[in-house]
C-alpha positions in Angstrom: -88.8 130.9 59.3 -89.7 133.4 61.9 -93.3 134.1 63.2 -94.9 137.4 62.7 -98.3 138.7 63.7 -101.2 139.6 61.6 -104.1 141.3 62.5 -103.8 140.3 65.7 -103.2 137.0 65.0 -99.5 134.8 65.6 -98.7 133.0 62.2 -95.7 130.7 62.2 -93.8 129.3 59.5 -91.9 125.9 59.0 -90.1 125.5 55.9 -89.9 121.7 54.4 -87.0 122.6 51.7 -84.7 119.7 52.3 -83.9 116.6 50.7 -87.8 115.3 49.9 -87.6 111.3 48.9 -88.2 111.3 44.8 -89.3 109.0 42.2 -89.8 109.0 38.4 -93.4 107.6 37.4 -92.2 106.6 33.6 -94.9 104.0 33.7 -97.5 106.5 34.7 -98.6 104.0 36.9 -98.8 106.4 40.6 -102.2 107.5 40.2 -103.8 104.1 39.7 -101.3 102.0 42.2 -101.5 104.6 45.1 -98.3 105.5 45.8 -99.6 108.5 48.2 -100.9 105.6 50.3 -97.5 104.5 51.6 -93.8 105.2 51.3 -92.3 105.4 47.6 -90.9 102.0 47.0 -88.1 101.3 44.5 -88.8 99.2 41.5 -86.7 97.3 39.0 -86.1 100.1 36.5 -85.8 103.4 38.8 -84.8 103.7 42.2 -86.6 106.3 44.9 -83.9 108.8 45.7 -83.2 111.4 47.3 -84.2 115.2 45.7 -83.7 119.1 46.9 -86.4 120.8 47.4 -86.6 123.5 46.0 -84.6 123.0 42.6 -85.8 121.4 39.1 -85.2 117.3 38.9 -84.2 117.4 35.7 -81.3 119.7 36.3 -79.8 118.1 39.4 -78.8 114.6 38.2 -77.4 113.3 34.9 -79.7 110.4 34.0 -81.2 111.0 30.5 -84.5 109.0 32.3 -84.6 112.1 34.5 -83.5 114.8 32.1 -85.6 113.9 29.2 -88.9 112.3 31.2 -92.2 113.9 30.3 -94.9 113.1 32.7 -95.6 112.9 36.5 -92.5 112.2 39.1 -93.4 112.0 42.9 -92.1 113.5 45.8 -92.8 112.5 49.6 -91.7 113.3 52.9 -92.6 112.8 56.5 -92.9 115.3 59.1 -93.8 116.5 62.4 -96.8 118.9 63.4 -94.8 121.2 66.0 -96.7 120.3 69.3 -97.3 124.4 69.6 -99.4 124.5 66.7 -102.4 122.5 68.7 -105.7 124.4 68.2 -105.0 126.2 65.5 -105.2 126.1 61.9 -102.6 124.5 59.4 -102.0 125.4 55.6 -99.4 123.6 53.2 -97.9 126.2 51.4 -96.6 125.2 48.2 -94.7 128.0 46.1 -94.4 126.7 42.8 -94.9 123.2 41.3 -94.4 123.1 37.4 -96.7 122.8 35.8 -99.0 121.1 37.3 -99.6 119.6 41.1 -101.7 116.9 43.1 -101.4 116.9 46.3 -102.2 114.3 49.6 -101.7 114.4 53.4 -101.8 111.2 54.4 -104.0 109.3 52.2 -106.2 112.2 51.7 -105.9 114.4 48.5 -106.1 118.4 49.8 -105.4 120.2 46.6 -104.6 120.5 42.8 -102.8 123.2 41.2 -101.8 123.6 37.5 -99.8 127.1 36.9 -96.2 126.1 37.2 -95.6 129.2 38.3 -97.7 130.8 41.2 -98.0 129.5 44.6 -101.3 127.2 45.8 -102.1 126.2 49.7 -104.4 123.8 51.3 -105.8 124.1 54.8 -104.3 120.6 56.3 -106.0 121.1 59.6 -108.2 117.9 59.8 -105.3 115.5 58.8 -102.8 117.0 60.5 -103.0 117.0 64.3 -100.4 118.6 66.2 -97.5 116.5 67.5 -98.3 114.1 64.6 -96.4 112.9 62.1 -97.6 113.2 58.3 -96.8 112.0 55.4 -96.8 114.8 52.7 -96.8 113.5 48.8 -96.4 115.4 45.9 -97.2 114.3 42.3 -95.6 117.0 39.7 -96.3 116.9 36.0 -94.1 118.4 33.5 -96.2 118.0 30.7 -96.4 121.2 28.4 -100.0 121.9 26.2 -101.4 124.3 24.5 -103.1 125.6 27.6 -99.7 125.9 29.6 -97.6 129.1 30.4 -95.6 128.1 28.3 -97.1 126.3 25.7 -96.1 123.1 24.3 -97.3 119.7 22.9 -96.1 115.8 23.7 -94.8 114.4 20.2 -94.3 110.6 20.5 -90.1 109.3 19.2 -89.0 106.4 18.8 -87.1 106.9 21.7 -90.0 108.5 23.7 -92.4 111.0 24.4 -90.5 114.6 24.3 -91.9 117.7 24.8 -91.8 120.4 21.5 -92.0 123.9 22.5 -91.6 127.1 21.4 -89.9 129.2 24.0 -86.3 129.6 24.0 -85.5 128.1 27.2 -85.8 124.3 28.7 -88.8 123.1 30.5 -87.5 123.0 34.1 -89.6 120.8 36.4 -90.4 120.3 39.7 -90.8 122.0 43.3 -89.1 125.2 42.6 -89.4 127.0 45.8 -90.1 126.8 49.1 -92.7 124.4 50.5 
């Protein structure tokens, strides 16, 4: 993206849209085994894959697992503070992460977000030093309540949790736009 001034100051922009590395937490098991502490490992059941960023998981692959999951997936990538940036400060800009978002750089958590639908940002500065690389996780939940935009609740199946709302359109997840 290109740089542009404001009020005085030079801001530039690096887009991460790209292929992000991806994995399904069916277990909900992330949280409590760390997986922002390291690279996403594969397990027996799902493997870490490959996702676009920006576009909605559930619509890019044709695994019911994927389609259908209710819950928190994970996405990761690695990336390189441009050497030019030393001195001054750097935000992660997310644009949308539905519904809700936790965020780490590294192994340190910068920011929650829930509002699927309106862009968050966390000044990385300390844990991202120019030249450096970073590892940037993101842990997405889908899940829709009462207190979501739009509302929903998690009804248990026999083949699952699924989501029951009342809007007339499917709950697309994920990173949507532009990180």
């Amino acid at each position: 993206l290109p740089s542009f001034g404001v009020q005085g100051f030079a801001i530039t922009r690096k887009a991460l849209d790209g292929l992000w590395r991806f994995r399904l937490d069916a277990d909900g098991v992330g949280r409590a085994e760390r997986w922002f502490a390291g690279p996403l490992r594969e397990t027996q059941d799902m493997a870490a894959q490959d996702m676009a960023v920006p576009a909605s998981y559930n619509d890019l692959l044709a695994d019911p697992r994927l389609r259908d999951h209710v819950g928190e997936v994970w996405y990761q990538r690695t990336v390189r503070v441009p050497r030019g940036w030393d001195g001054g400060r750097v935000v992660l800009y997310l644009e949308s992460a539905t519904h809700r978002a936790t965020v780490w750089v590294g192994d340190e958590e910068v920011v929650r977000h829930e509002g699927g639908y309106t862009p968050f940002e966390a000044d990385v500065t300390a844990v991202a030093r120019a030249g450096e690389l970073v590892r940037i996780t993101v842990c997405v939940d889908n899940t829709l309540s009462f207190q979501t935009i739009p509302p929903g609740v998690v009804e248990q199946t026999p083949a699952g949790p699924r989501q029951r709302y009342w809007h007339d359109f499917y709950n697309y997840a994920g990173l949507h736009r532009t990180v």
